[in-house]
TIDOZA-699011 format. One record per residue (C-alpha): residue number from 1; residue in three letters; chain; x, y, z. Coordinates in Angstrom, 2 decimals. Layout:
! TIDOZA-699011
NUM; ALA; A; X; Y; Z
...
! end
This chain:
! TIDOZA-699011
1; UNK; A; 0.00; 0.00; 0.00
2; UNK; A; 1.52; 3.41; -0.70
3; UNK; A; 2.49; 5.88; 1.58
4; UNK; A; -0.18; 8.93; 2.49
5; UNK; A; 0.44; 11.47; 0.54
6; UNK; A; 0.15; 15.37; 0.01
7; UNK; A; -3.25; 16.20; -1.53
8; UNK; A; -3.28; 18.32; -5.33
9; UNK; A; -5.61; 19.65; -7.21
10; UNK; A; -3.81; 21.10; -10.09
11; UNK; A; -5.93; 18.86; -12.21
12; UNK; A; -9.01; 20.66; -11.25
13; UNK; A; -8.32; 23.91; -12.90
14; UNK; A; -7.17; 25.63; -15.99
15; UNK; A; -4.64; 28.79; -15.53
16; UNK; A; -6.11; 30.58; -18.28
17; UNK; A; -8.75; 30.27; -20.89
18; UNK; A; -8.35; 28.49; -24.11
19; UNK; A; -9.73; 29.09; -27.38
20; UNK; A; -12.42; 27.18; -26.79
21; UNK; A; -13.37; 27.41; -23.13
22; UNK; A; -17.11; 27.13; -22.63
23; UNK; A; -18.91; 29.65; -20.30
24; UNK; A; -20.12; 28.81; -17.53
25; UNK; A; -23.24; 30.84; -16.11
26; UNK; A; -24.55; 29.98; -12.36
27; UNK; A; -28.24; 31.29; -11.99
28; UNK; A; -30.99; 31.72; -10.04
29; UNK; A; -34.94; 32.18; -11.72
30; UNK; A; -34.55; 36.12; -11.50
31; UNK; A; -30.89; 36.05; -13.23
32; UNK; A; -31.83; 33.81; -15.97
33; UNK; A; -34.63; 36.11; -16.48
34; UNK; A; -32.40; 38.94; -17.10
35; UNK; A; -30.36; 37.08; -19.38
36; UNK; A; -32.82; 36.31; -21.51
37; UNK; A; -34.22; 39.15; -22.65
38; UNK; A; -30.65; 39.85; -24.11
39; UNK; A; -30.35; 36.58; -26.05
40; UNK; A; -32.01; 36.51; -29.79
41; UNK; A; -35.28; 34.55; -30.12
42; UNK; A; -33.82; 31.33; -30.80
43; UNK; A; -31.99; 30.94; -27.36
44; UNK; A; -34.95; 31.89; -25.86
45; UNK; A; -37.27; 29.86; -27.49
46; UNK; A; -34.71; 26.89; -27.08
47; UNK; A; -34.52; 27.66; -22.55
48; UNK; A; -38.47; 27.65; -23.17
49; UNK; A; -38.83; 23.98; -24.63
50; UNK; A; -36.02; 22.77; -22.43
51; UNK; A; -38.41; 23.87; -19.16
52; UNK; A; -35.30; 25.23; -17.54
53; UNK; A; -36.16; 27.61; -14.75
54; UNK; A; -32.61; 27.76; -12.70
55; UNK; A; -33.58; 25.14; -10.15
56; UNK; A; -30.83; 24.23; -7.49
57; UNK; A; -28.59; 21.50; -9.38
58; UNK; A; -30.16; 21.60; -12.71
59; UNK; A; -28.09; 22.38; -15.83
60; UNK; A; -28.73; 23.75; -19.29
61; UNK; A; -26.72; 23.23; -22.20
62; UNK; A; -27.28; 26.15; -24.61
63; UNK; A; -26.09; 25.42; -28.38
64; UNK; A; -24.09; 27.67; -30.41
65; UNK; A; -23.24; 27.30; -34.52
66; UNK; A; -21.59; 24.05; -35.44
67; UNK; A; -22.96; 22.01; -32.75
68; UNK; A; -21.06; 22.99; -29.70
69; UNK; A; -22.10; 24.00; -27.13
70; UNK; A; -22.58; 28.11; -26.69
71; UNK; A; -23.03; 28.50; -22.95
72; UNK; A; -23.79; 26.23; -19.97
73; UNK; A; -26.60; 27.61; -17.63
74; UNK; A; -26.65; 25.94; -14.10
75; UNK; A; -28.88; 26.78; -11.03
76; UNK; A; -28.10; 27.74; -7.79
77; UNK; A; -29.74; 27.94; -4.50
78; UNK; A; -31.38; 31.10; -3.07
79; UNK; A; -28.65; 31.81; -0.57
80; UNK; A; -25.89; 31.22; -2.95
81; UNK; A; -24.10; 28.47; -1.84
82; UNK; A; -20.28; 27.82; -2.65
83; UNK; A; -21.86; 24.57; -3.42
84; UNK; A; -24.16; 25.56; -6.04
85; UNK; A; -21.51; 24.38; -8.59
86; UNK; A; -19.83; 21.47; -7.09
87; UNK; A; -21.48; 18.66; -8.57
88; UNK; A; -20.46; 20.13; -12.00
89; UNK; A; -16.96; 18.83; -11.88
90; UNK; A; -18.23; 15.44; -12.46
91; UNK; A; -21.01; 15.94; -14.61
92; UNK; A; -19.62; 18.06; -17.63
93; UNK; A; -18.31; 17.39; -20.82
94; UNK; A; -14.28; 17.40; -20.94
95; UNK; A; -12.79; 20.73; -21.18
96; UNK; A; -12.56; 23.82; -19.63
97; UNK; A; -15.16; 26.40; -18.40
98; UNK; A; -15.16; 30.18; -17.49
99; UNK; A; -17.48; 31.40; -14.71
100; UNK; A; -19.56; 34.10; -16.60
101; UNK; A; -21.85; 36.69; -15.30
102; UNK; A; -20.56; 37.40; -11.51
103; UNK; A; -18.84; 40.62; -10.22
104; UNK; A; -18.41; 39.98; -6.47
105; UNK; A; -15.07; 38.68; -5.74
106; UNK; A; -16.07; 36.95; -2.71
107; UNK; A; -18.53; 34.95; -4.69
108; UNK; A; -15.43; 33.96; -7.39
109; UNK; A; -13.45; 32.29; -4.44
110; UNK; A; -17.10; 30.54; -2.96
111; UNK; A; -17.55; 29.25; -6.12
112; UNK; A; -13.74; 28.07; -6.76
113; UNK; A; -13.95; 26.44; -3.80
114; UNK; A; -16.79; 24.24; -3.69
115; UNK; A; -15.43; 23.28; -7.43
116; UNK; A; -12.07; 22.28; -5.56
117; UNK; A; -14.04; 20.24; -3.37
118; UNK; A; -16.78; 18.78; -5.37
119; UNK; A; -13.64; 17.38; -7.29
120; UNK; A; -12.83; 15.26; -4.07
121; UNK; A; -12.30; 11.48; -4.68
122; UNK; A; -10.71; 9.28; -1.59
123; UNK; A; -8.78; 6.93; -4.25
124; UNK; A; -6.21; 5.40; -2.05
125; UNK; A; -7.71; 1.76; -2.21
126; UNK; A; -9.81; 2.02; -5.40
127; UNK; A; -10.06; 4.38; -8.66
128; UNK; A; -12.54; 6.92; -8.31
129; UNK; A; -13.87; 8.04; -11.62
130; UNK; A; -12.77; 11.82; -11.89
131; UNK; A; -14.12; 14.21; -13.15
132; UNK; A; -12.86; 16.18; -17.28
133; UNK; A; -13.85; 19.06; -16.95
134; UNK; A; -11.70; 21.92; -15.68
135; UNK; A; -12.45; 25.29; -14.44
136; UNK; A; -10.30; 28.32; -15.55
137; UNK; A; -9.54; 30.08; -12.46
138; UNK; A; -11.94; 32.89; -11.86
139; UNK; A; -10.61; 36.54; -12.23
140; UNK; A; -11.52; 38.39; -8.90
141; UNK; A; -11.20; 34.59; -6.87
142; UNK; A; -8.81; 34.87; -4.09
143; UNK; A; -6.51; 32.04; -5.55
144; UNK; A; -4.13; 31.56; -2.64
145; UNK; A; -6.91; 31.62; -0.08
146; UNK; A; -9.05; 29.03; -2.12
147; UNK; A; -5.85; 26.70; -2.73
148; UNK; A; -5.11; 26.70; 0.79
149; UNK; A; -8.63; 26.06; 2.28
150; UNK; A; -9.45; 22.90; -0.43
151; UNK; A; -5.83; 21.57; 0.03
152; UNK; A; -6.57; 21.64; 3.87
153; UNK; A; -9.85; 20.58; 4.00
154; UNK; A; -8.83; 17.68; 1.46
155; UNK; A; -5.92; 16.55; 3.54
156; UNK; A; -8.45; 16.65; 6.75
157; UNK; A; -10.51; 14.01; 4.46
158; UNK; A; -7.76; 12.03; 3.05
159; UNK; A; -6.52; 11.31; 7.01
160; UNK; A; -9.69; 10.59; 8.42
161; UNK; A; -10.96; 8.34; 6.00
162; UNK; A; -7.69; 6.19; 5.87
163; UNK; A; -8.44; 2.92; 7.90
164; UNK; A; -6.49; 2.91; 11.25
165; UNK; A; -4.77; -0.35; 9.81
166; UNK; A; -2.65; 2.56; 7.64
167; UNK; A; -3.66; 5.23; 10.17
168; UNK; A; -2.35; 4.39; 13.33
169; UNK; A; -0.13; 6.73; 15.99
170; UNK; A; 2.88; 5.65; 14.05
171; UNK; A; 1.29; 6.45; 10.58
172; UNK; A; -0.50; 10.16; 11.52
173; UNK; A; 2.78; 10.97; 13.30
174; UNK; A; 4.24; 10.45; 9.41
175; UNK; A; 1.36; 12.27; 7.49
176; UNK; A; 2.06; 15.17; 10.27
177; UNK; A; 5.72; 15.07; 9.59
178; UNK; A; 5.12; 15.66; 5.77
179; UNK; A; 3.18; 18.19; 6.57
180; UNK; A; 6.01; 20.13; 8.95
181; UNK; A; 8.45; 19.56; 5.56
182; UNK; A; 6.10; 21.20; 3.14
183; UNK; A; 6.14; 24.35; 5.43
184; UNK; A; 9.99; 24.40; 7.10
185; UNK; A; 7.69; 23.82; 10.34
186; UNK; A; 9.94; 22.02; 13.28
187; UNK; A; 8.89; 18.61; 13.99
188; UNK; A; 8.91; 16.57; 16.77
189; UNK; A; 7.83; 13.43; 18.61
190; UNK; A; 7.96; 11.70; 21.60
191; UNK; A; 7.16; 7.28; 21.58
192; UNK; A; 6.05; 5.27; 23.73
193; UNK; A; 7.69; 4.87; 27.17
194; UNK; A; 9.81; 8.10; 26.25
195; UNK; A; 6.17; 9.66; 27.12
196; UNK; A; 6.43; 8.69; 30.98
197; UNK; A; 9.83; 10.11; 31.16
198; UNK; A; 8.75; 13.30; 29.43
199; UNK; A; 5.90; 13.72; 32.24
200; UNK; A; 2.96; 12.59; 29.66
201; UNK; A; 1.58; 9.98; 31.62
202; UNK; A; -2.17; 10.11; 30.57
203; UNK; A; -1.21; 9.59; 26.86
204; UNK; A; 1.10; 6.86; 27.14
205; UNK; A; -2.09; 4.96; 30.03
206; UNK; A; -4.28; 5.44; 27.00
207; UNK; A; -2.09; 4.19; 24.55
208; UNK; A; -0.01; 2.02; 25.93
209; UNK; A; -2.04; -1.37; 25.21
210; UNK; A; -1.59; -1.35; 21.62
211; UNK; A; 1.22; -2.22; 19.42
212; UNK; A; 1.64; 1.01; 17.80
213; UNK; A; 2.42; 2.91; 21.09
214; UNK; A; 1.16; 6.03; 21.90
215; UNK; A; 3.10; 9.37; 20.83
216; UNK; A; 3.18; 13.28; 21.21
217; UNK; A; 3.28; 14.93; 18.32
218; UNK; A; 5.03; 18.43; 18.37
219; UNK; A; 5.48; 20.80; 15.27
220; UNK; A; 6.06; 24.24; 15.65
221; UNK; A; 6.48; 27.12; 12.84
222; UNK; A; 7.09; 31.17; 13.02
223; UNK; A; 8.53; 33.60; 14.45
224; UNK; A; 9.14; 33.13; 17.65
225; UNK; A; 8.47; 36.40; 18.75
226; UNK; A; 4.70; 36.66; 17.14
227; UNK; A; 1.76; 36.10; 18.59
228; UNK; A; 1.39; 32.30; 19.96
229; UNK; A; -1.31; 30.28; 18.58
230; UNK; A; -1.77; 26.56; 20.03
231; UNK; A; -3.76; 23.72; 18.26
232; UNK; A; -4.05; 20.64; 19.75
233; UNK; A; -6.40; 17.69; 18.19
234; UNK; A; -7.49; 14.42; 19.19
235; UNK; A; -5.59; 11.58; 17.51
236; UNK; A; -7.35; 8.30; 19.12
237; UNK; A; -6.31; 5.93; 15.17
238; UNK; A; -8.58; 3.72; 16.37
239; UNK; A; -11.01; 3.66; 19.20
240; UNK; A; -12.76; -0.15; 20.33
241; UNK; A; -14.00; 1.67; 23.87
242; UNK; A; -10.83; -0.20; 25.72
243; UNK; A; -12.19; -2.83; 28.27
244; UNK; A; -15.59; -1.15; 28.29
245; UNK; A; -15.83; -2.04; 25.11
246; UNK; A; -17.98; -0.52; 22.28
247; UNK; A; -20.74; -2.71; 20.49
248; UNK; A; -20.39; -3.19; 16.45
249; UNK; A; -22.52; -0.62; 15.86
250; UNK; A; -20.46; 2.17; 17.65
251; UNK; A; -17.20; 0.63; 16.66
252; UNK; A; -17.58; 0.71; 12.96
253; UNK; A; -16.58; 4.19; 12.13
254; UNK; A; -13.79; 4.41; 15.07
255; UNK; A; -11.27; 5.20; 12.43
256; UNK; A; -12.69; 9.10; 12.31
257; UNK; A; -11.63; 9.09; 16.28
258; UNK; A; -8.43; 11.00; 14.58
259; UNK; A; -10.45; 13.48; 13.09
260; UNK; A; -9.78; 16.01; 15.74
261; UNK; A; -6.17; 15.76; 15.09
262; UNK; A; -6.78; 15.61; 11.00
263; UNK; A; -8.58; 18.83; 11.25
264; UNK; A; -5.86; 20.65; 13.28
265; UNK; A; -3.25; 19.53; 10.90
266; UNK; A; -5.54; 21.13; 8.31
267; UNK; A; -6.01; 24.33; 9.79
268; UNK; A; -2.57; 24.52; 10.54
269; UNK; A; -2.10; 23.79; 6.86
270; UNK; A; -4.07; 26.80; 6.16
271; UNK; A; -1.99; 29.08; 8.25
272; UNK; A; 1.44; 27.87; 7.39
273; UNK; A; 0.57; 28.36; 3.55
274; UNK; A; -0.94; 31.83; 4.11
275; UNK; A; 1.51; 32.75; 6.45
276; UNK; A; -0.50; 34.07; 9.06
277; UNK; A; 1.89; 35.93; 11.07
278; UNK; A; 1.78; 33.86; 14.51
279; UNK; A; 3.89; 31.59; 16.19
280; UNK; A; 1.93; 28.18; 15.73
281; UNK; A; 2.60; 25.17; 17.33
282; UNK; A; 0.60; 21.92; 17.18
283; UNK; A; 0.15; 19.16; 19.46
284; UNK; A; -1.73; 15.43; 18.52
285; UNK; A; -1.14; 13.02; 20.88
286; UNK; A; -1.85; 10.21; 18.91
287; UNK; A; -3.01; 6.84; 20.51
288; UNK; A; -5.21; 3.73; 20.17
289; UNK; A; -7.41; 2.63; 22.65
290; UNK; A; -7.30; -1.24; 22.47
291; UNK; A; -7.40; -4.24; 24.38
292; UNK; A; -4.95; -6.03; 26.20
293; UNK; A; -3.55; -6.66; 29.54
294; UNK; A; -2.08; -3.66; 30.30
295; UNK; A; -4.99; -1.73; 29.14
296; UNK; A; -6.55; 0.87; 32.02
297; UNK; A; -9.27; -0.01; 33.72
298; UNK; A; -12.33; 1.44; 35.37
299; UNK; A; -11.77; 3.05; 38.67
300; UNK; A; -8.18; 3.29; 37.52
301; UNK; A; -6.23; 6.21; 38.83
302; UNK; A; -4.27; 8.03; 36.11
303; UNK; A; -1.84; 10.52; 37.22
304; UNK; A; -1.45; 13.76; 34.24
305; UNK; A; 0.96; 16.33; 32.93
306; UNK; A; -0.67; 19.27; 35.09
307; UNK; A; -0.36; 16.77; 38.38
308; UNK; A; -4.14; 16.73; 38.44
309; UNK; A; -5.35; 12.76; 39.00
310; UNK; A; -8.15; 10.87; 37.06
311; UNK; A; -10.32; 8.54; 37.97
312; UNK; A; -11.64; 6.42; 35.00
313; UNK; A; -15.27; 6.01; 35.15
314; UNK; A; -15.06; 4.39; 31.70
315; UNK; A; -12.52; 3.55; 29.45
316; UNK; A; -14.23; 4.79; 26.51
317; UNK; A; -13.97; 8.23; 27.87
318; UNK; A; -10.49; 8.18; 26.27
319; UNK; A; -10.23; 10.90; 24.39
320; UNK; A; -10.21; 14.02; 27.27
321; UNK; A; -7.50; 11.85; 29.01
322; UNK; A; -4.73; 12.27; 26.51
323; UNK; A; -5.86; 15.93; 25.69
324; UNK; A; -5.28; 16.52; 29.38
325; UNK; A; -1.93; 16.35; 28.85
326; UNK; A; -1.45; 18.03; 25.26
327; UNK; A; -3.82; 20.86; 26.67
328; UNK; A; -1.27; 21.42; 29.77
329; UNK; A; 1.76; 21.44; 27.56
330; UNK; A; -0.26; 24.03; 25.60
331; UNK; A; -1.16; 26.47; 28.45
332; UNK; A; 1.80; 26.23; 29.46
333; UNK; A; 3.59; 28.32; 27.11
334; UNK; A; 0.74; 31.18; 27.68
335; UNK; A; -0.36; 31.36; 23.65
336; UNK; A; -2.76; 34.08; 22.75
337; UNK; A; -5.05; 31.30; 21.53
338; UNK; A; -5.44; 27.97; 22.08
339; UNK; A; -7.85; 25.73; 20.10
340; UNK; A; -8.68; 21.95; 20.48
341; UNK; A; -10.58; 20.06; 18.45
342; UNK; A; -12.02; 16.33; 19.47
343; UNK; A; -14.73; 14.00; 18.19
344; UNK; A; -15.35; 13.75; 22.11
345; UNK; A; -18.67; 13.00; 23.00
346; UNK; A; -21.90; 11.51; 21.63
347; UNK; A; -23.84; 13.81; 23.59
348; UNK; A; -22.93; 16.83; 21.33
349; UNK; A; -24.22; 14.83; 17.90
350; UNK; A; -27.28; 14.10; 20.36
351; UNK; A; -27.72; 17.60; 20.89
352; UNK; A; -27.07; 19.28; 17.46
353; UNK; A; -26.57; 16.38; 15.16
354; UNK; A; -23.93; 15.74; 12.83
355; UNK; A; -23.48; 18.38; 10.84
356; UNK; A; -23.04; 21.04; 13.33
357; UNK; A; -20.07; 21.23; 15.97
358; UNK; A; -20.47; 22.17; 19.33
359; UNK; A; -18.40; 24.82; 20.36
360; UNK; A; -17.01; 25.89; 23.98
361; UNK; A; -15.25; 29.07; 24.74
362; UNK; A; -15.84; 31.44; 27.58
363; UNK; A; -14.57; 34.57; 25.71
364; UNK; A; -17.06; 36.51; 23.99
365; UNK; A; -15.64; 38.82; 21.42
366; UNK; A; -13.27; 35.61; 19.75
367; UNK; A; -16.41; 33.24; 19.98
368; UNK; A; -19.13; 36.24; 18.04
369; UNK; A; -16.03; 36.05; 15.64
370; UNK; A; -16.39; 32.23; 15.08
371; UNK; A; -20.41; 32.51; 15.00
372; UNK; A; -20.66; 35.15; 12.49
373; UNK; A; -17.89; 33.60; 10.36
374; UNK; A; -18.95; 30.30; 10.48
375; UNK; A; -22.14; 31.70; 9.34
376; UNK; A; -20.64; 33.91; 6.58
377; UNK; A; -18.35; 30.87; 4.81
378; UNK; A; -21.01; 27.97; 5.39
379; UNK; A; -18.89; 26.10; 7.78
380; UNK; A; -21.35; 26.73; 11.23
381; UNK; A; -20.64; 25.88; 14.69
382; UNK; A; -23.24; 26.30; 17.54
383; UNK; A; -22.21; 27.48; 21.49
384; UNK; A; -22.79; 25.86; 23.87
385; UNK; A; -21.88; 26.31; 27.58
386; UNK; A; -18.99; 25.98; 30.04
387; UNK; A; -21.62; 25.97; 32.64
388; UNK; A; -20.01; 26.61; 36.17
389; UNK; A; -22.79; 24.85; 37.75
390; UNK; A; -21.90; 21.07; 36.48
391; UNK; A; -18.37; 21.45; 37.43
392; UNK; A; -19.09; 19.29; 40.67
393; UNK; A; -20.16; 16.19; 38.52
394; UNK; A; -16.09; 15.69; 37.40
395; UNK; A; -15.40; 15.74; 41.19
396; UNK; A; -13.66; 12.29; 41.40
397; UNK; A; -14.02; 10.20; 44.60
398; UNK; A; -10.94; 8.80; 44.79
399; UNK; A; -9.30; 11.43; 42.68
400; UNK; A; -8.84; 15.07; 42.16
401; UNK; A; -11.82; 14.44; 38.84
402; UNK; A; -13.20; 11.52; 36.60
403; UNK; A; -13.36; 11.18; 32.86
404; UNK; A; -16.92; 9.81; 33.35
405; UNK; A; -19.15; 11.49; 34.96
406; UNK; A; -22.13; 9.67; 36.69
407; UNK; A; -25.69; 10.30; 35.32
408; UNK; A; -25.43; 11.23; 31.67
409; UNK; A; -27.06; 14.55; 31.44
410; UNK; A; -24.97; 17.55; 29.59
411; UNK; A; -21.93; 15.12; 28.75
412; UNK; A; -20.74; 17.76; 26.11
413; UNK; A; -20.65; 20.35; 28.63
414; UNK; A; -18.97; 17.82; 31.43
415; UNK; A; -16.56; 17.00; 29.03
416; UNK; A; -15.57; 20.24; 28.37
417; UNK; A; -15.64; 21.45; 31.64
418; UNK; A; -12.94; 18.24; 32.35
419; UNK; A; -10.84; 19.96; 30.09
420; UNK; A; -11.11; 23.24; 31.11
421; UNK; A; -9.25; 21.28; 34.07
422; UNK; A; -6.01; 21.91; 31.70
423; UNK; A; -5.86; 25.49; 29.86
424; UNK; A; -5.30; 27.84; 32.12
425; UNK; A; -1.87; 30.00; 31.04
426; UNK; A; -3.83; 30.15; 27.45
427; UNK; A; -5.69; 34.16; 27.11
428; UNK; A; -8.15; 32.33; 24.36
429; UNK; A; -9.32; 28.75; 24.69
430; UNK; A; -11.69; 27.24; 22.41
431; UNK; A; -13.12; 23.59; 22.15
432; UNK; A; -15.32; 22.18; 19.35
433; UNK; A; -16.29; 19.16; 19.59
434; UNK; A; -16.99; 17.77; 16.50
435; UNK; A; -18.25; 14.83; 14.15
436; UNK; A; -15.75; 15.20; 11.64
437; UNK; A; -18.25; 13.21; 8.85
438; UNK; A; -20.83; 13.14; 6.28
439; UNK; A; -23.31; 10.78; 6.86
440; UNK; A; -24.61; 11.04; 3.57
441; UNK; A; -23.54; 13.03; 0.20
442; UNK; A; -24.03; 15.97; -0.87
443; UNK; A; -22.53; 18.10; -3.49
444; UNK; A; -19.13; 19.13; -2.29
445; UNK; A; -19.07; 17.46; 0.53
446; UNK; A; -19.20; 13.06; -0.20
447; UNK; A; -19.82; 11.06; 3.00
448; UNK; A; -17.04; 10.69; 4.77
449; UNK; A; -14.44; 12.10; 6.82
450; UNK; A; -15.02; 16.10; 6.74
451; UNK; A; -12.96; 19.14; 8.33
452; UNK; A; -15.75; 20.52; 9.67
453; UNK; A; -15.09; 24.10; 11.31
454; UNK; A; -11.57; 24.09; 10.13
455; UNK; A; -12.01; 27.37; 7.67
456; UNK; A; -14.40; 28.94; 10.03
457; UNK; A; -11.18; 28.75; 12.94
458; UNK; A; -8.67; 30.06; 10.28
459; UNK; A; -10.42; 33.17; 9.98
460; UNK; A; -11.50; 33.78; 13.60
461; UNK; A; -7.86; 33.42; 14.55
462; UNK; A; -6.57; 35.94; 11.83
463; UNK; A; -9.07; 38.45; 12.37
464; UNK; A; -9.06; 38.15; 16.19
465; UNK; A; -5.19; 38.73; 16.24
466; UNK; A; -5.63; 41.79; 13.72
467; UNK; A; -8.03; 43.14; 15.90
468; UNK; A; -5.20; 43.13; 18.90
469; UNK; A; -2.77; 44.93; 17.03
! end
């Protein structure tokens, strides 16, 4: 099986327009109204017996002299989506199209976008028809800004849906170190027992009953002297519940259980490439959570980084254990912002479903930024609290706090609140707790793994920071 490797998407897009580049004309009912009235009676009669009226996701191919095709009209959706376009890659003729009819310049690099990622194929294990037709890049598009987001989000996919047999700690730790050499980013990582030594003690309990052992990975890039900006992501490869084992049904998609750490590495991606001015660093602690003899146990006692003890209510409350320990590290180095990621809890899809992360922060100006950008670049979150008043149910009995828990009410915000535990140094903490996949397809966006609130961070960070200076 090859190696993972750097995503492209050169393939997707044509520099400049040739000869014979088609236009390419996204609609909606009161646009192709407009248009029409400019076209000679022929085209008009010919969009009237077609019964094209710019629906979402329908397409109509208008024909010019010699039997090619003149212009392609496609609909979009009332709000415009950056999707409205994405299920074109695949479903034109070969050759090469020019966007036609669209001024804003935020609506160029929308559109770019959602072609980048409607392109999106995971063809590691089997070939993936692709897609002919290219799309010249659009005038007033962003370029860099749309290259970086797709490559990103596309690496975020390519991780998560890898199966943990060629995704384990051992094999992330790789993908991350590839991405530390495309960017001159410093790279480290600590394996294994190396972890107890280093005073990581939580990750390397976690970890420590599967083959691949546990490790903390460490990559840092930028100035030194520029504002610090800490991402840390869950990297459970593979997650079977430990000894409290999950049934079939929740096991199944336990390879996404990186998809915390597959997201940071994106966004991280995104700001090495656009060289946001910060001092990032990034921490995954990567781990599996398997069965075996040494594997913790419930009612274990698991000492962590910050000194803090745990008592494990259940071992398939893995995931805030090893963050623990990445968050301390973290905090420790007092960054302006600190953001974790984590498909953590089951309570948060109960709460807003699948498609919409939960996200925890108690400061108020960075998380309006997230909202409204989120909201503004179709890649939502939703808050939800750090409510003071739960903070008694992590009390441990036998410890200083428990991973699990008793009762089962407001588990997101428990599980947040558990990690809270471990950030304080950091002026800006956020947590999102997130799915990290698409149940089902949709144009854009296949089902599978997804980097769900990845651009949406990349933008709250940069703005946030401006906004200090």
């Amino acid at each position: 099986m090859t190696d993972f490797e750097l995503p492209d998407i050169s393939d997707l897009f044509a520099d400049s327009a040739p000869a014979d580049a088609v236009p390419l004309r996204p609609v909606d009912a009161e646009e192709l109204a407009g248009w029409l009235v400019r076209q000679p009676e022929h085209i008009q009669k010919w969009i009237e017996s077609t019964g094209f009226a710019a629906k979402t996701g329908k397409l109509c191919y208008v024909p010019g002299d010699g039997g090619r095709i003149e212009t392609v009209l496609a609909g979009v959706s009332d709000d415009k989506s950056q999707f409205d376009i994405a299920h074109l890659v695949k479903e034109l003729p070969e050759g090469s199209y020019v966007i036609e009819g669209i001024e804003c310049p935020s609506r160029h690099s929308a559109l770019a976008l959602g072609w980048a990622l409607g392109g999106y194929g995971f063809s590691r294990y089997k070939e993936m028809e692709a897609g002919k037709a290219r799309l010249v890049w659009p005038a007033l598009a962003d370029r860099p800004g749309v290259e970086a987001a797709a490559l990103a989000t596309i690496l975020a996919r390519d991780l998560i849906n890898t199966p943990a047999e060629d995704m384990g700690p051992s094999q992330l730790a790789d993908a991350a170190r590839k991405v530390a050499e495309a960017y001159g980013a410093e790279f480290s990582v600590i394996v294994g027992d190396d972890l107890l030594t280093a005073n990581y003690p939580a990750i390397h309990a976690v970890g420590r009953a599967s083959d691949d052992p546990p490790r903390l990975i460490d990559m840092v890039w930028g100035d030194a002297n520029a504002p610090k900006v800490t991402l840390v992501g869950k990297g459970v490869c593979f997650d079977t519940g430990g000894l409290d084992l999950k049934p079939a049904s929740g096991m199944k998609l336990m390879k996404k259980d990186m998809g915390g750490a597959a997201i940071v590495l994106g966004l991280a991606t995104m700001i090495m490439r656009l060289g946001l001015p910060v001092r990032l660093r990034v921490l995954i602690p990567a781990v599996e959570n398997n069965v075996a003899g040494n594997a913790i146990r419930p009612l274990d006692v698991i000492k962590t980084r910050k000194g803090l003890t745990v008592e494990i209510g259940n071992t398939d409350a893995e995931g805030r254990v090893i963050l623990a320990d990445a968050l301390a590290e973290g905090a420790s180095e007092e960054p302006q912002i600190m953001v974790d990621f984590a498909t953590l809890t089951g309570a948060a899809r109960v709460a807003l479903g699948a498609e919409l992360p939960a996200l925890f922060c108690d400061d108020d100006d960075f998380t309006d930024r997230v909202l409204a950008n989120g909201k503004r670049i179709e890649d939502p979150l939703w808050r939800l609290p750090l409510w003071s008043g739960y903070r008694k149910q992590i009390d441990g009995k036998v410890a200083d706090i428990t991973n699990a828990p008793e009762g089962g009410f407001g588990g997101a915000i428990t599980a947040a609140l558990f990690l809270k535990e471990f950030v304080a140094g950091a002026d800006v903490w956020a947590h999102i707790d997130v799915m990290a996949w698409n149940q089902a397809s949709r144009p854009g966006r296949p089902e599978g793994g997804e980097a769900m609130g990845m651009r949406t961070f990349y933008t709250a960070i940069r703005d946030h920071l401006a906004s200090k200076e």
